[in-house]
C-alpha positions in Angstrom: 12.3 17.1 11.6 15.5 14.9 11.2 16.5 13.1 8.3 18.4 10.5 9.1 20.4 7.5 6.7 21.7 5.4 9.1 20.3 2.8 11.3 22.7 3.7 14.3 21.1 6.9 13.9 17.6 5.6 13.9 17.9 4.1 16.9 19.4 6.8 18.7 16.6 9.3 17.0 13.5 6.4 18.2 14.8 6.3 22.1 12.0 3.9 23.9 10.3 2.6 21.1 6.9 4.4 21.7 6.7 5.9 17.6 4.0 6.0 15.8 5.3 5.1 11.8 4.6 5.4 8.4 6.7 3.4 6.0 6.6 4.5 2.3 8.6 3.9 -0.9 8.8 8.2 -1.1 7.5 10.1 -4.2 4.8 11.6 -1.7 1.6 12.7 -2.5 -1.5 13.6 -0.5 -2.6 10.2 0.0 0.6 9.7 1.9 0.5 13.0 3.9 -3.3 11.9 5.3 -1.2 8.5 6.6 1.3 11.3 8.4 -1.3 12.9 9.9 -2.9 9.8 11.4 -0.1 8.9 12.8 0.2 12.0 14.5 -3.0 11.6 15.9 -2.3 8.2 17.3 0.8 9.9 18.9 0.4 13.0 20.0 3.4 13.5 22.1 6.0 14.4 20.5 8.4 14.1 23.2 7.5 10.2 24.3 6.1 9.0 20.8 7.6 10.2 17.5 6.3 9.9 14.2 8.6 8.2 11.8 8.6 8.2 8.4 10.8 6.1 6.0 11.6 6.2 2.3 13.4 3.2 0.9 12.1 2.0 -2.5 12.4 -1.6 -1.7 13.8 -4.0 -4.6 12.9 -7.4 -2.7 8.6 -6.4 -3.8 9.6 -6.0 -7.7 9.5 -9.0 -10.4 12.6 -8.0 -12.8 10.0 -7.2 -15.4 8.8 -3.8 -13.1 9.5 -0.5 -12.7 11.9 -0.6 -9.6 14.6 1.5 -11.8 12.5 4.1 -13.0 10.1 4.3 -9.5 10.5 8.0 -9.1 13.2 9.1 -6.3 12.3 12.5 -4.8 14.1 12.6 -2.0 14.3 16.9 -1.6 10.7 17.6 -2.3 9.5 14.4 -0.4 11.1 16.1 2.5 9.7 19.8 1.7 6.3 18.5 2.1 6.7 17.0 5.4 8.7 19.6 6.9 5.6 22.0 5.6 2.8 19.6 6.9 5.0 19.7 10.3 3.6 15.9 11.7 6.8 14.1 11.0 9.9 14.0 13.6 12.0 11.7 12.0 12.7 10.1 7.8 14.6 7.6 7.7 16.1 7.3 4.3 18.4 4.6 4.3 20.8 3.6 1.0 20.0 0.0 -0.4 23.3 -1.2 1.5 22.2 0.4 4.6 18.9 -2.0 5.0 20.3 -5.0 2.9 24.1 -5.1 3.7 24.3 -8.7 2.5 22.0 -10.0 0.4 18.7 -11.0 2.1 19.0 -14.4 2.5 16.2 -14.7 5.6 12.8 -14.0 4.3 9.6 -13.8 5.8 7.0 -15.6 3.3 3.5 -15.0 4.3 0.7 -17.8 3.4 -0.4 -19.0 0.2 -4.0 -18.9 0.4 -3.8 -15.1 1.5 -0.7 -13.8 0.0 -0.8 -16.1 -3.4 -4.1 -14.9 -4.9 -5.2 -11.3 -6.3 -2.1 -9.4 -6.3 0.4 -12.1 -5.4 -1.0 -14.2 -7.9 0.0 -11.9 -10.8 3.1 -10.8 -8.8 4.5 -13.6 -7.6 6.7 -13.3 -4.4 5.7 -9.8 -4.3 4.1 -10.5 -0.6 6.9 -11.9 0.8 9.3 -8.8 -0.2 6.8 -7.1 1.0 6.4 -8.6 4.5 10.3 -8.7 4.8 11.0 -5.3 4.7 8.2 -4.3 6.7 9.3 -6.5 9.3 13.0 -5.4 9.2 11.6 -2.0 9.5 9.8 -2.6 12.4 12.7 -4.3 14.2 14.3 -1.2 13.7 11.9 1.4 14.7 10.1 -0.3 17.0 7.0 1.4 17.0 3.6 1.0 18.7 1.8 2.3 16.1 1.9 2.0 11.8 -0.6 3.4 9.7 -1.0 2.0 6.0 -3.0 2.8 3.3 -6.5 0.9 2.5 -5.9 1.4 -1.0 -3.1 -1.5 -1.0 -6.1 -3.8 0.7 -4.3 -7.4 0.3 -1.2 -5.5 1.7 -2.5 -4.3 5.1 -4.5 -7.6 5.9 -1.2 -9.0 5.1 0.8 -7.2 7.4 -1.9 -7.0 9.9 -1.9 -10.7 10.4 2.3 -11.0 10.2 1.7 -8.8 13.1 -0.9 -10.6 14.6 0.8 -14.4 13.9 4.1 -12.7 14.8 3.2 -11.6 18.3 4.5 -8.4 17.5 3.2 -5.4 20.2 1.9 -2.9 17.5 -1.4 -1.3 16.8 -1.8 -1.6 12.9 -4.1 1.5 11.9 -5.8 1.8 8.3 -5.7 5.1 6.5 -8.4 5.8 4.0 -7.8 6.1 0.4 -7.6 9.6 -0.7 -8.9 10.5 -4.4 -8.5 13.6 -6.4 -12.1 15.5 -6.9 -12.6 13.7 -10.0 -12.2 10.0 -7.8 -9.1 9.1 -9.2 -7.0 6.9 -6.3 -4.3 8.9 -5.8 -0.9 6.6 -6.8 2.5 7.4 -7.2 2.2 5.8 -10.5 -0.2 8.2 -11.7 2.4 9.9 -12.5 3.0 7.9 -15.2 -0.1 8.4 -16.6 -0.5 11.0 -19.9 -3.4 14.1 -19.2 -6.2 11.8 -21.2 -5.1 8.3 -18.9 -5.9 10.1 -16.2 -9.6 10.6 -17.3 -9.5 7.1 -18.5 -8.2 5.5 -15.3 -11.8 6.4 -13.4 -13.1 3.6 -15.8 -11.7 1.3 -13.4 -13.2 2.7 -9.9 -16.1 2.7 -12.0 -15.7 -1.0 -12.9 -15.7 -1.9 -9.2 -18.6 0.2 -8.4 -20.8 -1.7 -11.6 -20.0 -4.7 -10.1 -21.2 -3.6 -6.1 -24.2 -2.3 -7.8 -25.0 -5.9 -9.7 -24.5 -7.6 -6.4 -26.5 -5.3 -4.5 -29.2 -5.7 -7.5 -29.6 -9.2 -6.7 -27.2 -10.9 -9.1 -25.2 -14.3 -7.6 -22.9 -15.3 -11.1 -20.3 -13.6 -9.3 -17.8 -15.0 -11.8 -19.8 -14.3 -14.6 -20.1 -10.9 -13.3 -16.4 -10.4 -13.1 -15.7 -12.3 -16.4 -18.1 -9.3 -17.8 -16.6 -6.3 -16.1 -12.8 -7.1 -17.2 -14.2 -7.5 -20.8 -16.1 -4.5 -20.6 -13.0 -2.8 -19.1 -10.7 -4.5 -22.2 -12.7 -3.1 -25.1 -12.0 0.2 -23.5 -8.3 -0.3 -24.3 -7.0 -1.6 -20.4 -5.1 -4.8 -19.8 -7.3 -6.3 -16.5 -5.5 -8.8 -14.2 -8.8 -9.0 -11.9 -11.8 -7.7 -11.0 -13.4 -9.4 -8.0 -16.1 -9.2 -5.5 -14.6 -10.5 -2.0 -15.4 -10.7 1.7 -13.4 -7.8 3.6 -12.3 -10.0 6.3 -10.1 -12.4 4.5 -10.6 -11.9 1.0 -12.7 -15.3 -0.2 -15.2 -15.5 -2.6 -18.4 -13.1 -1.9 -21.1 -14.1 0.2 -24.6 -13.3 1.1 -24.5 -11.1 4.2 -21.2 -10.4 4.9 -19.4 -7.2 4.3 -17.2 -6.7 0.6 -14.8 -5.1 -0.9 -14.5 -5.2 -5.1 -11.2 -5.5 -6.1 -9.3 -4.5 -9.3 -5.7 -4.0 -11.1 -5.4 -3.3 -14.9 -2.4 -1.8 -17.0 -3.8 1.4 -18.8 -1.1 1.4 -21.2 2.3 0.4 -19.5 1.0 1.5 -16.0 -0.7 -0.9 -14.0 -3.6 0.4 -11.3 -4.6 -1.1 -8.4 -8.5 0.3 -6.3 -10.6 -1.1 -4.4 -13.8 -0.1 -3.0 -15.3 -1.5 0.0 -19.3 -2.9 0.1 
């Protein structure tokens, strides 16, 4: 496995553009590892189709209010645990000035009625730093294959249809969301979260299942529904943004018929969660 800072070096590490790739913000956990892994199944060759993994914590998806100082950056052990799972060839690690040697004046801004509701809504602009990077990193690699996680849902239909509008020649795959056996999501930011949060934050995967359950029940008042389930959720100490019942192909109101996914981010304290759970 090479780890690499450069993006002369990338490049050179990537040859014909056949990788399979994983782009994270680091502070790896299992959740990430299972993303590894799929890429490795996607690309099993390891001598015409690396897998790629890069670690940039990107400032361009933070509002100055968020945590983009203290994000955890662990660099070493990030590297230990994909050297010891043994799917990665190449991490690319690249310094803020490395990616962004001027500031980023070109921008790709994804559109409002997909990117501007949900988690752009309460994050504004957080799409389009989103969809910039990713796209920068995918000039650079040049993969045929990225896997992202399902539990960022807005995100990957997001970047599935920049790839899509784009023309751009890769396969985007989904990875599952991974929880710990008590069905905690696993996050980065759960980190931040004290021993008793941690039993506390299954209140809001259970939120989202309450509010499948009512639809499957036979209840309509999907906005009554969701205004109930975020005060619920409040009187148990959370600050809710949203919880919603959607379609899974492009996140509008639910419908009779048509597959869902519920939808939810609240702070538990200063940490703010994002699940989702699909219907």
């Amino acid at each position: 496995m090479k780890l690499i800072h450069t993006i002369a070096e990338l490049r050179q590490a990537v040859g014909a553009g056949r990788a399979a790739f994983v782009p994270t913000m680091g502070n790896l956990h299992a959740g990430h590892l299972a993303l590894v892994a799929q890429a490795r199944a996607v690309a099993p060759d390891r001598s015409t189709a690396p897998v790629v993994v890069s670690l940039f914590v990107n400032r361009l998806q933070f509002l100055p209010h968020e945590d983009f100082d203290r994000y955890p950056r662990t660099l070493d052990a990030d590297c230990a645990q994909l050297a010891a799972q043994g799917h990665c060839d190449v991490v690319f690690a690249p310094a803020e000035d490395e990616l962004y040697p001027e500031p980023q004046g070109y921008k790709v801004v994804p559109p409002p009625e997909l990117a501007d509701i949900l988690e752009g809504q309460f994050r504004p602009g957080f799409f389009t730093g989103v969809c910039t990077v990713v796209h920068k990193l995918f000039n650079l690699v040049q993969p045929a294959h990225a896997v992202f996680g399902k539990k960022d849902y807005q995100q990957l239909m997001v970047i599935r249809r920049m790839v899509a509008q784009m023309g751009l020649p890769i396969a985007i795959h989904g990875g599952e969301t991974l929880r710990s056996s008590d069905g905690l999501a696993l996050s980065s930011r759960n980190q931040y979260l004290s021993a008793e949060q941690k039993i506390q934050a299954l209140q809001l995967s259970a939120a989202l299942r309450g509010l499948i359950h009512e639809w499957q029940a036979g209840l309509r008042d999907r906005e009554r529904m969701e205004g109930e389930a975020m005060d619920r959720l409040a009187a148990q100490g959370w600050q809710p943004d949203y919880l919603t019942l959607r379609r899974q192909h492009d996140l509008g109101p639910a419908r009779d018929g048509e597959p869902l996914v519920a939808l939810g981010a609240a702070k538990l304290g200063s940490t703010r969660l994002i699940d989702n759970l699909e219907a």
